[in-house]
LOLOMAR-191178 format. One record per residue (C-alpha): residue number from 1; x, y, z. Coordinates in nm, 4 decimals. Layout:
<pts>
  seq         x         y         z
  NUM         X         Y         Z
...
</pts>
This chain:
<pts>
  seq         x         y         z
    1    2.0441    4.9031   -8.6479
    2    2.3557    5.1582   -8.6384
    3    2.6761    5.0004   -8.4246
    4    2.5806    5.2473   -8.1704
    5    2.2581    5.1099   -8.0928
    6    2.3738    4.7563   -8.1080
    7    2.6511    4.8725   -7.8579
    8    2.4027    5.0237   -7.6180
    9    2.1804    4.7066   -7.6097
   10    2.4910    4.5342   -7.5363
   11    2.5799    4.7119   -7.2548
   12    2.2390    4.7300   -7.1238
   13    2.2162    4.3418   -7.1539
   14    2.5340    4.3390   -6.9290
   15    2.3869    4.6051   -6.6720
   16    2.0700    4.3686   -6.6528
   17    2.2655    4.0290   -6.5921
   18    2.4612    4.2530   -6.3359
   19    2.1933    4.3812   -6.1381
   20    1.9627    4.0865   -6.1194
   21    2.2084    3.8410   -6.0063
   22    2.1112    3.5778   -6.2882
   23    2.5149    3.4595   -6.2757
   24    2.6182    3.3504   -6.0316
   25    3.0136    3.3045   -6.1346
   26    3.2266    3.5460   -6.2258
   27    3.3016    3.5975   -6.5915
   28    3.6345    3.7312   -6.7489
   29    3.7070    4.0533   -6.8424
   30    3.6055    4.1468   -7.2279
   31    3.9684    4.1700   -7.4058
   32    4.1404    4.5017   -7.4220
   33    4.2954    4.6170   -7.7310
   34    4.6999    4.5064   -7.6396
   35    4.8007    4.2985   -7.8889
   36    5.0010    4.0562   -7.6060
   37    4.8866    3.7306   -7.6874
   38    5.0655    3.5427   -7.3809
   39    4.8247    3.6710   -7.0978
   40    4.8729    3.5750   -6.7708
   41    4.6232    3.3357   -6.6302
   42    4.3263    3.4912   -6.4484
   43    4.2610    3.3534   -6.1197
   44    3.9150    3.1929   -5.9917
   45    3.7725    3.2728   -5.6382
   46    3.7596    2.8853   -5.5872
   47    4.1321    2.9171   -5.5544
   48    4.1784    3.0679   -5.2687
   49    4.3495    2.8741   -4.9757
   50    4.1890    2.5876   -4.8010
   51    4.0878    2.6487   -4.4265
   52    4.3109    2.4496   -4.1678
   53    4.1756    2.1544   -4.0387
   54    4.0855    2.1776   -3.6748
   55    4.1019    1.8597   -3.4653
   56    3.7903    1.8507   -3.2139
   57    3.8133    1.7443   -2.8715
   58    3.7163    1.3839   -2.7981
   59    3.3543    1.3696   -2.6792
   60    3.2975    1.1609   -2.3467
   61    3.0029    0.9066   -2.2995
   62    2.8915    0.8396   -1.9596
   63    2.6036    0.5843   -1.8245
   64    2.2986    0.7990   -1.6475
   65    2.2571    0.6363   -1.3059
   66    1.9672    0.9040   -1.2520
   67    1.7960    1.1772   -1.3442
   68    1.5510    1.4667   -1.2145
   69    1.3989    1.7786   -1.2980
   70    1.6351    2.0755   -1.1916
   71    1.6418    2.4727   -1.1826
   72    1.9613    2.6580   -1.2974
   73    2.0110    2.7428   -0.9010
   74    2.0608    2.3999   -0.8082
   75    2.2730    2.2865   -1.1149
   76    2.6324    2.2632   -1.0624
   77    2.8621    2.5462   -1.2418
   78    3.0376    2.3831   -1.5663
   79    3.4038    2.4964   -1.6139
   80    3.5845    2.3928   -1.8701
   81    3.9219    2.4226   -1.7137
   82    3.8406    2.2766   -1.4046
   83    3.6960    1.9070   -1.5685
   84    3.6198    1.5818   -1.3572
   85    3.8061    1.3115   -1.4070
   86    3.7436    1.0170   -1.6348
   87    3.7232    0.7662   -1.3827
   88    3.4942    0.9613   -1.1248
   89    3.0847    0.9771   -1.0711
   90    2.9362    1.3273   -1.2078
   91    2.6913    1.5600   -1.1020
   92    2.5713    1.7686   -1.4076
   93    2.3083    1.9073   -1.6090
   94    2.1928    1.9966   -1.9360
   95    2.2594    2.2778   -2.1198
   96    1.8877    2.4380   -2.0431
   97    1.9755    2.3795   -1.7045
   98    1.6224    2.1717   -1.6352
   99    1.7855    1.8608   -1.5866
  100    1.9942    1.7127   -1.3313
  101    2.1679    1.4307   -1.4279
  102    2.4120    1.1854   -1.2172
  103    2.6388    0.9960   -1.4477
  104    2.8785    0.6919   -1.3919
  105    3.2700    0.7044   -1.4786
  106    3.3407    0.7462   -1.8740
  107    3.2652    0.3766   -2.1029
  108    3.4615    0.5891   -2.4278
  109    3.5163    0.8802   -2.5294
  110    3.4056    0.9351   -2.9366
  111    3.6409    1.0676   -3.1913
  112    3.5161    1.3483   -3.4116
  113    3.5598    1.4763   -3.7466
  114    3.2968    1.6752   -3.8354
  115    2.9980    1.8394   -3.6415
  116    2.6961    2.0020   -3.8640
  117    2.5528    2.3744   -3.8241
  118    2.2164    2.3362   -3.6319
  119    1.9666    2.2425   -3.8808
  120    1.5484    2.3521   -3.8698
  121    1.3276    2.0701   -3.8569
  122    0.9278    2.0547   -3.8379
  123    0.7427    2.1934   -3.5308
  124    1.0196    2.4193   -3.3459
  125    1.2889    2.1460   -3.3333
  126    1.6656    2.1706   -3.4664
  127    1.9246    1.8379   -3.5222
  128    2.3295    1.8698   -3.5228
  129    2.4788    1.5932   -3.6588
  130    2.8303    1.4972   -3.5399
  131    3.0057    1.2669   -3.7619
  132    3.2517    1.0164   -3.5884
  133    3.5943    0.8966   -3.7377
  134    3.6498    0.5638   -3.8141
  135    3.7265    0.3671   -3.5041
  136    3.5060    0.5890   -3.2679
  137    3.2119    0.5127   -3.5678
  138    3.3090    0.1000   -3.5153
  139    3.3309    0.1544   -3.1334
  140    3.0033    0.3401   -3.1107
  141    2.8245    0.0417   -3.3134
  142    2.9599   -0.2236   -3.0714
  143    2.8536   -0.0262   -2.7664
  144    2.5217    0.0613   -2.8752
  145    2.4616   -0.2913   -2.9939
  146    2.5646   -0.4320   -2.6386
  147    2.3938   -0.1548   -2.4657
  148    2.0503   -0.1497   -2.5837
  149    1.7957    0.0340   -2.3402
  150    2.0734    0.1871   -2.1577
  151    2.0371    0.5164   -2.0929
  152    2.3911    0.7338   -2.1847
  153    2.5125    1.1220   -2.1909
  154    2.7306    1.2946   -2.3910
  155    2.9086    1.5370   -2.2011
  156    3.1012    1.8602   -2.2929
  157    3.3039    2.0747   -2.0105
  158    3.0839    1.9102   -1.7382
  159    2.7511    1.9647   -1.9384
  160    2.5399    1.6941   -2.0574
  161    2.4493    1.7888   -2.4568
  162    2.1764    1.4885   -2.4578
  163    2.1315    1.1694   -2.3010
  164    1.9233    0.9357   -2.4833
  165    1.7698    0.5889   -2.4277
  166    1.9874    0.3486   -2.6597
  167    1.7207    0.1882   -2.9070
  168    1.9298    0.0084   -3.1373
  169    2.2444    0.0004   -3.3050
  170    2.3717    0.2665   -3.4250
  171    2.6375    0.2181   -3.7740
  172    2.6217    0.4986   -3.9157
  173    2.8833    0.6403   -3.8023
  174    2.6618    0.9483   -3.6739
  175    2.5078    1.0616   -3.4125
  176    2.2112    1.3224   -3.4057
  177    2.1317    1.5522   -3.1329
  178    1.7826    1.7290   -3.1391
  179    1.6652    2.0139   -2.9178
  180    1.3867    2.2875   -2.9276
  181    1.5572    2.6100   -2.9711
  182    1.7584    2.7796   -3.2292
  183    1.9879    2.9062   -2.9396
  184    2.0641    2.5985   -2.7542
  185    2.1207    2.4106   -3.1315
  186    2.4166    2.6703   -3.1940
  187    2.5369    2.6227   -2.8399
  188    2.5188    2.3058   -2.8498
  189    2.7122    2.2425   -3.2191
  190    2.9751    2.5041   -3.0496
  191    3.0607    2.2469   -2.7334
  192    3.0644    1.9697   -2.9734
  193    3.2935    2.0919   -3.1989
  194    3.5228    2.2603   -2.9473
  195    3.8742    2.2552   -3.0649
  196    4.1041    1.9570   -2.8959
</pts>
């Protein structure tokens, strides 16, 4: 084989990897013919600067003194600028707007770090995850524990996100909301996560 074969395998080879996306990171350069032997350093797209960290709102907790079915006539509006206060009963109702909830004064309000992108699960329904800090985590297992059966909301700008029926402890330190569309699970991971 003459060099110019062997060189147009070569680049062939490199066309191939190219194309086909078979590597995934990026490789250097092949070396150029300076004779410099004190390069500078290449850079790596890893290196690029970190995101700021965004500090989420607190997320209230309220007892459910009662619920019904609703229509989106009869729910209240929710504004976030225009919020009950913490120590007042609430009128509100989920994000579909199919249930009307009345809720008792705040018991906490939970620290967050992190909330989850809505995740797929099996038959139609989708999970965010919030992930509590380290008090709110300790807080939540002492409530839950004392407050088995209860039934409790999480509320965002005078929507309730979900209001389960307390089972058991919780000490994880998480908390997973579930819901049947891929619309309301991105609406709902964008109230929980709203910005502080």
């Amino acid at each position: 084989m003459d060099v110019k074969a062997g060189a147009w395998l070569a680049c062939v080879g490199l066309l191939v990897a190219l194309t086909c996306g078979c590597h995934p990171t990026r490789h250097p350069a092949a070396p150029t013919t300076s004779t410099t032997t004190n390069a500078a350093p290449t850079t790596t797209p890893s290196a690029a600067p970190a995101a700021p960290i965004v500090k989420i709102a607190p997320l209230p907790v309220r007892p459910v003194n009662k619920s019904q079915p609703a229509s989106p006539p009869k729910c209240p509006a929710s504004d976030p600028n225009h919020g009950v206060a913490p120590t007042d009963a609430l009128t509100a109702c989920d994000i579909g707007r199919t249930t009307s909830y009345l809720l008792a004064p705040e018991t906490l309000q939970l620290g967050l770090i992190h909330v989850d992108p809505p995740k797929s699960l099996t038959a139609g329904f989708y999970e965010v995850t919030l992930i509590l800090d380290q008090p709110s985590a300790a807080a939540w297992a002492s409530y839950t524990a004392a407050h088995l059966r209860d039934h409790v909301a999480f509320v965002r700008d005078n929507l309730v996100l979900e209001a389960p029926i307390i089972e058991e402890p919780v000490t994880s330190g998480r908390i997973v909301l579930t819901t049947q569309t891929a619309e309301v699970a991105a609406q709902l991971a964008q109230l929980a996560a709203r910005p502080a």
